[in-house]
N, C-alpha and C positions, 0 to 999 in steps of 0.2 A: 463836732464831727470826729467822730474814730480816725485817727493815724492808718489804721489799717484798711480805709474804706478813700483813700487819699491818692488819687497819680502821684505818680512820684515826681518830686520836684514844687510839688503843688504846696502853697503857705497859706497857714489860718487868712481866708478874706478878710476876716472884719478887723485885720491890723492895716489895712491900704493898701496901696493907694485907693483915687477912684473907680481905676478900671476893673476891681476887684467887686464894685457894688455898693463900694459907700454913695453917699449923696452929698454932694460938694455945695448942694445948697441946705447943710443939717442945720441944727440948732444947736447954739453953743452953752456955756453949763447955765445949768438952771437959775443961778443968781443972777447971772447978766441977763437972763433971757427975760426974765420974770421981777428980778428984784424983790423976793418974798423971800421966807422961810422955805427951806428944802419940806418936800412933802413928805410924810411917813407911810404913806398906803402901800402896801406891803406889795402890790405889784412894779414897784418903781424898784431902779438900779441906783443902787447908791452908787458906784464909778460912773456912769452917763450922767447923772444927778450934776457930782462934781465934775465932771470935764466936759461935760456936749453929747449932742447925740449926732451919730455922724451916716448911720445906717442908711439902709434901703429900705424903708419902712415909710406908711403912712403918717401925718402928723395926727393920730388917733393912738396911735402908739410910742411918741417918742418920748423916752424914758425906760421905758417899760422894760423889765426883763423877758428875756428871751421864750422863759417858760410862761409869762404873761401873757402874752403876745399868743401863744402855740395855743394856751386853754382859750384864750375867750374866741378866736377862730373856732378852736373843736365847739363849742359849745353853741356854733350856727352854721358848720360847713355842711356841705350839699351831699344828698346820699349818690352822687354821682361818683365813680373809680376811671381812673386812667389807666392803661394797661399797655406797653409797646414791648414788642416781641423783633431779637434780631437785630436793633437799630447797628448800624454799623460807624456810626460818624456821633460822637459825642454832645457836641452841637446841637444836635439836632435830641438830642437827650434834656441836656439843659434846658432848649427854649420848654418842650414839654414840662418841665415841673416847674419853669418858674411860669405860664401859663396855667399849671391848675392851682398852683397858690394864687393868680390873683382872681382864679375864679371860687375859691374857698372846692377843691375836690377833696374828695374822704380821704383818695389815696391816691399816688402812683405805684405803679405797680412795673417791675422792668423785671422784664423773663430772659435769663440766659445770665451772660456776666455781670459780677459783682459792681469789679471799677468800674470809675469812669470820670473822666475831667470835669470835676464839677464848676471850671468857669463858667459856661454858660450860664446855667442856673440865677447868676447874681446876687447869691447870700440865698435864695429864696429857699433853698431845701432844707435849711435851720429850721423853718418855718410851717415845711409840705412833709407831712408822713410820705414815708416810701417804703416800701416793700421788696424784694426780692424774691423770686420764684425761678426754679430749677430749669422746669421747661415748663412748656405749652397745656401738660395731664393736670403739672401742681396749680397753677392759674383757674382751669379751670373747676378742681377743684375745690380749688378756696370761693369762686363763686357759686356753685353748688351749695358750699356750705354757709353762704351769708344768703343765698337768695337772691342772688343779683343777675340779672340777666345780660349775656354777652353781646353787646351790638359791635360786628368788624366792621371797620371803615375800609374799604376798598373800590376800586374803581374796576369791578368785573361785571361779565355779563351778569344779569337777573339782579342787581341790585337798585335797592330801593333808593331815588335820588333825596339826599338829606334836607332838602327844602323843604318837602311836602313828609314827610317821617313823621310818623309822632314816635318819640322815641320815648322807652320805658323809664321813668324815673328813678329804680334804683336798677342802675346798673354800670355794668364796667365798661366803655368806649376804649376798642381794643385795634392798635395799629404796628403796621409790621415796616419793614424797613423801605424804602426808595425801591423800584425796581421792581424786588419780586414780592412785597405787599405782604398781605397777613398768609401766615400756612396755610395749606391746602386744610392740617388736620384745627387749627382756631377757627377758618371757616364753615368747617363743618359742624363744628359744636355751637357757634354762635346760633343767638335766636332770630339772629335778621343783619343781613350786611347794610349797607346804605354807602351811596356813593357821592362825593362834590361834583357840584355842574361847572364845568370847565368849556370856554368858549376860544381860545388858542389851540394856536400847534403844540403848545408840548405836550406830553403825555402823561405827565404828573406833575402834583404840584411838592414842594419841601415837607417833608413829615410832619416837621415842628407846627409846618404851617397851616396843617392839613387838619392834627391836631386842634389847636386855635379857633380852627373853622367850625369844629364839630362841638367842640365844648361848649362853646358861643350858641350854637343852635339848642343844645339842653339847656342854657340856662334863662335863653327866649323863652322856651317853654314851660318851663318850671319853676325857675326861681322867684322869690320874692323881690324884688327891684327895687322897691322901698326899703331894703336893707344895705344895697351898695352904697359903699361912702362918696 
């Protein structure tokens, strides 16, 4: 991760502790783990090799360099996009992208500022392409230009409830902050809103969470299931 794309204050995760993302139940160096020769397949780490793998990562990848790990995900993630617009609470940025890594998404996409505290995340944005977009015109159209259709997740009138949706398979699942929800102008250029069914008093649910909810619902519908680890 760039220095310059860092909160300040904020230190490389993947030096510790736990609450940074590593996994306190990793595996330790390959000779104790294994008792074999060290591997030489050109996707393995030789420093994890010799000292452990301590990451947040699957045991399908433990060893594995970082840029190993990033190819053979691209080489089967889902032509679905994440797009949040506005989020105001970082948190709620993180759970977002470390949710479309573990649903393998093409991209997150975060419109307006740069930073952002990437504790949340969990290490996972090593992992999840993201993107940057100026405002709400360049979003959409970077999807204009790829073909992807905008579905806003919001909770207004005339929208479509996300249980019964068939939602488009390539396209960007686009959300806006707590409160006042995706713009009036992402609204209008989406190809169809879709709302979660909500049976309490509150009146929304947590973005990150809301996210989660919808991503979950594309990949009911479209993904291959036999390919989850």
């Amino acid at each position: 991760m760039a220095d310059a794309d860092r909160t300040d204050g904020e230190r490389d995760p993947e030096l510790g502790p736990t609450e940074w993302g590593e996994n306190p139940n990793g595996v330790g160096p390959w000779a104790l783990e294994h008792g074999t020769p060290l591997p030489t397949d050109p996707y393995y780490d030789a420093e994890l090799l010799e000292n452990g793998d301590r990451r947040n990562v699957v045991d399908a990848y433990r060893y594995w360099t970082r840029e190993a790990v990033v190819a053979d995900i691209d080489a089967r993630r889902h032509p679905f996009h994440v797009a949040i617009e506005n989020f105001a609470h970082d948190a709620n940025i993180g759970t977002v992208v470390r949710t479309a890594n573990a649903f393998a998404a093409a991209a997150v996409h975060i419109v307006g500022r740069r930073r952002w505290n990437r504790r949340g995340a969990m290490v996972t944005d090593r992992y999840q392409h993201i993107e940057h977009h100026a405002d709400v015109a360049a979003l959409l159209n970077f999807a204009r230009d790829k073909g992807l259709s905008v579905v806003a997740v919001d909770n207004t009138p005339g929208s479509i409830p996300l249980e019964t949706a068939d939602l488009p398979r390539d396209c960007i699942l686009l959300f806006g902050q707590e409160g006042p929800g995706v713009t009036s102008d992402a609204r209008d250029a989406a190809a169809m809103t879709v709302s979660i069914a909500q049976f309490g008093s509150t009146r929304s649910i947590n973005a990150g969470v809301a996210a989660g909810i919808a991503m979950h619902a594309w990949i009911r519908q479209h993904a291959d299931l036999g390919t989850a680890w």
